[in-house]
C-alpha positions in Angstrom: -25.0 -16.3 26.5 -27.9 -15.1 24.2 -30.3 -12.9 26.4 -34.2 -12.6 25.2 -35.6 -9.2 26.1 -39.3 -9.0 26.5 -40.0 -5.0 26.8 -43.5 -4.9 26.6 -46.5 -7.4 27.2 -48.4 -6.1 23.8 -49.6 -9.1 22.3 -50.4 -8.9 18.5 -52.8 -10.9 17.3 -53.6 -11.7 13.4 -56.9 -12.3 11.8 -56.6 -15.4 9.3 -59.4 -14.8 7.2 -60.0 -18.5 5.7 -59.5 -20.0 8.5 -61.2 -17.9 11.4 -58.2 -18.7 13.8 -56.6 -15.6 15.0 -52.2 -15.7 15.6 -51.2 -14.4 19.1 -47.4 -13.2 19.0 -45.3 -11.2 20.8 -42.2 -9.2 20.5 -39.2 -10.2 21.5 -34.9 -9.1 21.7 -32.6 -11.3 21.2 -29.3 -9.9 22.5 -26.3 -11.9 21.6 -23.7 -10.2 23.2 -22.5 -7.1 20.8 -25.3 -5.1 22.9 -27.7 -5.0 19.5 -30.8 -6.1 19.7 -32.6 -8.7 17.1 -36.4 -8.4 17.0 -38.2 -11.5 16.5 -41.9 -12.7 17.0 -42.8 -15.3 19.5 -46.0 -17.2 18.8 -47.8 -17.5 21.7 -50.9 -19.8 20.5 -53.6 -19.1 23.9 -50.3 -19.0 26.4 -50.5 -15.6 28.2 -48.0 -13.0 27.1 -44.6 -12.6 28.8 -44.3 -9.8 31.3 -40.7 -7.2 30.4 -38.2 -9.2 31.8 -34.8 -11.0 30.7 -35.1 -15.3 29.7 -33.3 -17.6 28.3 -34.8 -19.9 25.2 -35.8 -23.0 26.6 -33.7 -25.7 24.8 -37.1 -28.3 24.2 -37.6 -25.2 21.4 -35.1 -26.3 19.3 -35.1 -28.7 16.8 -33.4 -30.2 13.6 -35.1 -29.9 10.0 -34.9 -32.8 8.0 -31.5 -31.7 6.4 -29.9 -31.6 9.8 -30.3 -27.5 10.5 -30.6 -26.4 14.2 -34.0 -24.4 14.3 -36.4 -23.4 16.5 -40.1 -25.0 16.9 -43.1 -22.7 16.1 -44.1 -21.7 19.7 -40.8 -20.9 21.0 -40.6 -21.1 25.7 -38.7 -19.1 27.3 -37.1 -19.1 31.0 -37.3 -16.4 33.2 -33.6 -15.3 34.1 -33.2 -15.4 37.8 -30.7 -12.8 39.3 -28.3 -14.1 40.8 -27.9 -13.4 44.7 -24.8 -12.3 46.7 -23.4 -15.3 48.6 -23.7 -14.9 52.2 -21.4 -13.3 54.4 -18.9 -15.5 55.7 -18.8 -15.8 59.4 -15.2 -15.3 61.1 
């Protein structure tokens, strides 16, 4: 499974001149299993930044183009990854 590494909660945010609107994004590794990292930019919009963790892509962000190609929408969600607890000790 695809693991999204958030390291830092930097947010970079992008002056659009014309248009006065400023682009929030953040940084983001996409590990998909060879233990190599892919950067790529999440937009954020006005949501607050993620905090370093591990998540998952939340699958409402994908979508199809109008040719049929799997892609992702432009403000990509992502879901915390939960560790996983030890079961509990079985009584004799």
């Amino acid at each position: 499974m695809p693991i999204c590494r958030v390291k830092s909660a930097a947010v970079e945010e992008e002056h659009n001149q014309k248009t006065g609107t400023i682009i929030r994004s953040q940084m983001v590794g996409l590990d998909l299993g060879n233990d190599f990292e892919l950067p790529f930019r999440v937009g954020l919009g006005k949501r607050p930044a993620y905090p370093a963790g591990e998540y998952d892509i939340d699958p409402k962000s994908f979508a199809l183009s109008p040719y049929g190609d799997l892609t992702l929408k432009r403000y990509v969600d992502l879901i915390p990854l939960v560790a996983k607890s030890a079961p509990p000790p079985v009584k004799a």
